[in-house]
C-alpha positions as CSV (number, residue, x, y, z in Angstrom):
1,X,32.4,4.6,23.1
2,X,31.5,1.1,22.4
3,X,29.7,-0.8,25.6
4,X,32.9,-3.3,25.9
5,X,36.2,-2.1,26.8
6,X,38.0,-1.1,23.3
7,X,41.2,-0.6,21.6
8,X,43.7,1.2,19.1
9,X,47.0,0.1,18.4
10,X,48.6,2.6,17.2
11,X,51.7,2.2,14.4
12,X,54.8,1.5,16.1
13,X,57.6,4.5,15.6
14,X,60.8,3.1,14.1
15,X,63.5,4.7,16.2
16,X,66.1,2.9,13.7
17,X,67.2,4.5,10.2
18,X,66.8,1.0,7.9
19,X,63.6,0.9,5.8
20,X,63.5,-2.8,7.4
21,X,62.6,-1.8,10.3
22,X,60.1,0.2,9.4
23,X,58.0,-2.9,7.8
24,X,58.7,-5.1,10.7
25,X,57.0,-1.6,12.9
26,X,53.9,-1.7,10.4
27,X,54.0,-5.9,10.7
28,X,54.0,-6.4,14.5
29,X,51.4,-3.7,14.8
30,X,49.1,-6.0,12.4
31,X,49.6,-8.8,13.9
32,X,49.0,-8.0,17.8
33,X,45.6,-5.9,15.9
34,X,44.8,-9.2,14.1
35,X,45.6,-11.0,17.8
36,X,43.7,-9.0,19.5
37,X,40.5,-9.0,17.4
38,X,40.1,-12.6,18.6
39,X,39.4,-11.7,22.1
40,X,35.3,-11.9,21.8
41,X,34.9,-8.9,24.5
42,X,36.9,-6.6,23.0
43,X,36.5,-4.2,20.0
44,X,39.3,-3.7,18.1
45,X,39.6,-0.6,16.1
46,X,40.4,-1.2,12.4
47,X,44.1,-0.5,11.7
48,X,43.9,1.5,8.7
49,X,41.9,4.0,11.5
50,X,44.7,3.8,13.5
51,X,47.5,4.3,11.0
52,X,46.4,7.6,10.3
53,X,48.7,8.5,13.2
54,X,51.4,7.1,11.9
55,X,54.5,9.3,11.9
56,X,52.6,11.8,14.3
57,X,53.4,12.7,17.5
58,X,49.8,12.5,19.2
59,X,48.0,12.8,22.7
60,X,46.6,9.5,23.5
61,X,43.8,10.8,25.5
62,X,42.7,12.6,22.0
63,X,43.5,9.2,20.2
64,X,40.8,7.7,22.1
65,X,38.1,10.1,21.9
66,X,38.5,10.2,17.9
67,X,38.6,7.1,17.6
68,X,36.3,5.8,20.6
69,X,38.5,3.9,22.9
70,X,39.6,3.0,26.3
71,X,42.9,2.2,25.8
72,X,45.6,2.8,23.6
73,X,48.4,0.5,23.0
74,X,51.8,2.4,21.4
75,X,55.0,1.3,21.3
76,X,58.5,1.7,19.0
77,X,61.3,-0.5,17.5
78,X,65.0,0.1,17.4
79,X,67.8,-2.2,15.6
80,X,71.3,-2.9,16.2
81,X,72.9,-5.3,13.8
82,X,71.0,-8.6,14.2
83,X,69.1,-7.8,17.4
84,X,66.0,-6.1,17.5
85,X,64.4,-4.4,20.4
86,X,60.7,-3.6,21.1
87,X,59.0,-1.4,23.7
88,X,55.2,-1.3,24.1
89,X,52.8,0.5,26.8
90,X,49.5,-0.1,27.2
91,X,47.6,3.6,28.1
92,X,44.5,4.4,29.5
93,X,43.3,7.0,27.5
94,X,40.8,8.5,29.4
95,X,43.4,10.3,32.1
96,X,46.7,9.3,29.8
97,X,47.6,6.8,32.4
98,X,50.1,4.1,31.6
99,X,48.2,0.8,32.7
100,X,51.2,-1.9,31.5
101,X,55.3,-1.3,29.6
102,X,57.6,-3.8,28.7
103,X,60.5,-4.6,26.8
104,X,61.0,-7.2,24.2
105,X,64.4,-8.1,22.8
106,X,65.1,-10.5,19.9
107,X,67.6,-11.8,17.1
108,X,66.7,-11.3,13.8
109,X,66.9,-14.7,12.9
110,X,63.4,-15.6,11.0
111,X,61.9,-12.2,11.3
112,X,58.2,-13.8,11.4
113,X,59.3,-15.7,14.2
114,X,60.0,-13.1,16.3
115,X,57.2,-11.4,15.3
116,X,54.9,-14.4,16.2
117,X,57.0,-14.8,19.6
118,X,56.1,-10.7,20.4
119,X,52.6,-10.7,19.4
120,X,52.3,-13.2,21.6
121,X,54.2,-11.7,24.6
122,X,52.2,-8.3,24.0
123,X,48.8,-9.9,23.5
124,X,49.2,-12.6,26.7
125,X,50.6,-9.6,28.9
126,X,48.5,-6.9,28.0
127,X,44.7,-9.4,28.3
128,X,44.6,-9.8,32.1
129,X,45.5,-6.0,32.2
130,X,42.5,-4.9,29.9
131,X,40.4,-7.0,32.2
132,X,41.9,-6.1,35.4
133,X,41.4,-2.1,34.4
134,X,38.2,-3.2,33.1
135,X,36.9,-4.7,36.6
136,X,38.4,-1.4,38.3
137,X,36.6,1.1,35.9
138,X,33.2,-1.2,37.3
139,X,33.7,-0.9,40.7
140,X,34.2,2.9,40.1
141,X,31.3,3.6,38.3
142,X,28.0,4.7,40.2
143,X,24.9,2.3,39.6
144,X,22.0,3.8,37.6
145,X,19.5,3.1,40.3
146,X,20.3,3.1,43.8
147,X,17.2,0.8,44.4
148,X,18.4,-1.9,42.1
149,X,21.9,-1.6,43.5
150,X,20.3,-2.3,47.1
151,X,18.1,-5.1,45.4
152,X,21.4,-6.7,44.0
153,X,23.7,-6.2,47.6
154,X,20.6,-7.9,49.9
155,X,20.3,-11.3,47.2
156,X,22.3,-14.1,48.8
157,X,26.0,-14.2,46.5
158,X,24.8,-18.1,46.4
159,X,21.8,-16.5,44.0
160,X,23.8,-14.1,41.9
């Protein structure tokens, strides 16, 4: 696994018969990947990787060992008439635990519009929980040298 926290978005299951739906799925999922990628500490796996699981029903804790993640982000889309409703949870995938959900409803007015409104919903609600899980998973870990952990706790916090 890469040294910074990491990533998959996995493709979005259409729970809706209309081939329409489908492509807004495949488009969101794009766009909160391309989102994503612009936060500078955190690696973004490549969504042609992750849409080989697309139309598979997988284990997200095997997700992110094949593909080298943390977390896993997965999520569906279901349509009614003009209104379109999207689900996403964000997934540890070292112990399968589910870190952040939400639900997103929209009209399909200007279908890129409510794709931009989303994206942004799901990328500014699910960056302070990356980091937040991130800052647990640190104060978890052991330090690789007792002696420089003892170095570290006896400096002054004014000196850190």
């Amino acid at each position: 696994m890469p040294d910074k926290p990491s990533i998959a978005v996995l493709p979005f299951v259409n729970m809706s018969s209309d081939r329409e739906t489908d492509y807004f799925a495949d488009g969101i999922v794009e766009d909160i990947t391309t989102a994503l990628s612009h936060i500078p500490r955190l690696f973004v796996v490549a969504r042609n990787s992750s849409f080989t699981y697309k139309g598979r029903t997988v284990d997200v804790r095997e997700v992110g060992r094949a593909l080298g993640v943390r977390y896993v982000l997965e999520g569906s889309v279901r349509r009614s008439g003009d209104r379109l409703r999207l689900t996403g949870q964000l997934i540890n995938a070292s112990d399968g635990a589910h870190l952040w959900a939400e639900r997103f409803d929209g009209k399909v007015r200007d279908l890129f519009d409510l794709q931009d409104d989303m994206t942004a919903s799901i990328v500014g609600a699910i960056a302070p929980r990356l980091e937040l899980a991130e800052v647990e998973r640190a104060r978890r870990r052991r330090p690789d040298s007792l002696d420089a952990y003892e170095t570290f706790a006896r400096c002054p916090a004014s000196a850190r």
